[in-house]
N, C-alpha and C positions, 0 to 999 in steps of 0.2 A: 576856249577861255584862256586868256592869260596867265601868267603866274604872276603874283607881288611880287614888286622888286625888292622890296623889303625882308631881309633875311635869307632872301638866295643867294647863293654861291653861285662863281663863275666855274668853270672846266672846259680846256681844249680835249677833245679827242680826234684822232688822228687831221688836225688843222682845221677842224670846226669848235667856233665856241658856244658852249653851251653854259645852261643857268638851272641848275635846280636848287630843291628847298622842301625840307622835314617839315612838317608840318611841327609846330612850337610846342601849342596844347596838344595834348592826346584826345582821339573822342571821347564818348565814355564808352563804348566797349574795348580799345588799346587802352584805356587809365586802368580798368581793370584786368587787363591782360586777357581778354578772352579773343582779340583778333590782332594782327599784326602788325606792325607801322608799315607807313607806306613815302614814297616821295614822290618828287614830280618835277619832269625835264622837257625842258624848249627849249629852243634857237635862242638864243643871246638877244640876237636883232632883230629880225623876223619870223616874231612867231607862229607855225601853226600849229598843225595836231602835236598835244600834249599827250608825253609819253607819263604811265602812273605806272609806278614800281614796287607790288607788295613784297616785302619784306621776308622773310623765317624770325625772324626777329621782335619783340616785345618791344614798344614806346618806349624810347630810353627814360620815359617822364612819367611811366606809370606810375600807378599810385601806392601800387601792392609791392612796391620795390624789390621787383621781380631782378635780374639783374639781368642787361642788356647790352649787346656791345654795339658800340658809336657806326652808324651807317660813313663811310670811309668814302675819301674822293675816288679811291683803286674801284671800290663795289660802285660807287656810281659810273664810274666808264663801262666799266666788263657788260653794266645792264644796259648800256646804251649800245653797243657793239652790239651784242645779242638782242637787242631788238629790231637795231638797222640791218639784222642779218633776219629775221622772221618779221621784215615785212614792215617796220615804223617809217614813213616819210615823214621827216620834222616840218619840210616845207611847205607840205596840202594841207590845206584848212582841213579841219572838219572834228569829226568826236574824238576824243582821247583813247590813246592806243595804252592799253592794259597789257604789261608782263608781268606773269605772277610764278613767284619766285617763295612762295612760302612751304613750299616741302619742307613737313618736319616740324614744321610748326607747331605747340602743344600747347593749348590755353592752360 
């Protein structure tokens, strides 16, 4: 599945460009801070398997105005590297490849 172009950011890493995008709302378990934001990254141009990247992190948008620090273009490379390094082909279609990155995380 696609991402909306709507609201996602661009990013090169090492000369591929990519597009991810926070999700705006929180669900309702991130509005209450009981699970962790997440993002989500593709090929710019051709998309396929979407990479999803949980967070350690609270919805910067939660509701319980927990306090959150802003998912950063730096943290979106580093997860992109590390997941082209355990295995994500951006290229092949298919299901969405999951790093999960939430150690530490405390509702």
């Amino acid at each position: 599945m696609a991402l909306v172009r709507k609201g996602s950011r661009r990013i090169a890493v090492d000369g591929t460009v990519y597009r991810w995008r926070l999700r705006g709302k929180p669900t309702y378990f991130q509005g209450l801070a009981w699970s962790p934001s997440t993002f989500a990254v593709e090929l710019a141009d051709t998309p396929g398997a979407t990479l999803v990247v949980t967070t350690d992190q609270p919805h910067p948008s939660n509701w319980l105005g927990r306090e959150a620090m802003p998912v950063l273009p730096s943290s979106v490379a580093q997860a992109i590297q590390l997941a082209l390094r355990e295995g994500w082909i951006p290229t092949a279609p298919g299901s969405p490849f999951h790093l999960d990155q939430s150690a530490g995380f405390s509702p």
